[in-house]
N, C-alpha and C positions, 0 to 999 in steps of 0.2 A: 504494500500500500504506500501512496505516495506522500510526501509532508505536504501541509499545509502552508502555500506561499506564506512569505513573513507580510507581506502589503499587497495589497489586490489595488487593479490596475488603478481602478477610481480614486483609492485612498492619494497614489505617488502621483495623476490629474491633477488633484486638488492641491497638494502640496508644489507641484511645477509650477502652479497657476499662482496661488499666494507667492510664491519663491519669484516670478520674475514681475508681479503687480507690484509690491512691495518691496522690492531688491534686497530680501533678509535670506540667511542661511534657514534652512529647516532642518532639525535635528530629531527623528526618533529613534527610540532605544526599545528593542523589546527581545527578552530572550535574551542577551548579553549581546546582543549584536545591534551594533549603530547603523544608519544610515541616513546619509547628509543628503540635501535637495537644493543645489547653488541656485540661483539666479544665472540663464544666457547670456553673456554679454559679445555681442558682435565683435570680431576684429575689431582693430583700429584702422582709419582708414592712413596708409601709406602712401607717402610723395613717390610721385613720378619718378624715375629714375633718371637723372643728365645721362642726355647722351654721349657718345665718346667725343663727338664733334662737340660741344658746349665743353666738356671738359677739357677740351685740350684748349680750345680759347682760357679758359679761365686760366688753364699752367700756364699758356705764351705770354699770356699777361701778368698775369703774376711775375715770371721767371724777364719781364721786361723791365718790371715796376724794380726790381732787387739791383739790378746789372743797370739803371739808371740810363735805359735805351727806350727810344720811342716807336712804334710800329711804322 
């Protein structure tokens, strides 16, 4: 015979749902055994990446600005 799930689907619903409406941790403990329910948080949204061309203006200028030479 099989156990009895520790949380039925509804209970860890309702807890995801609190958990990202209210942005708190949910903690229950039953049995000795914990289980925590975060709050989703999206990536962060990440800058574009320079491209090789913009980079390499920015070293010839730079490396112009040090060596006291004009383009």
């Amino acid at each position: 015979m099989t156990k009895k799930s520790f949380v039925s689907q509804t209970e860890m619903r309702r807890m995801a749902e609190v958990a990202n409406t209210e942005g708190v941790t949910i903690e229950l403990e039953r049995e000795g055994t914990i289980v925590r329910v975060m709050p989703f948080r999206p990536s962060r949204i990440v800058k574009p990446k320079v491209s090789r061309e913009e980079e390499a203006d920015a070293s010839l200028a730079e490396w112009l600005e040090r060596n006291g030479t004009e383009r």
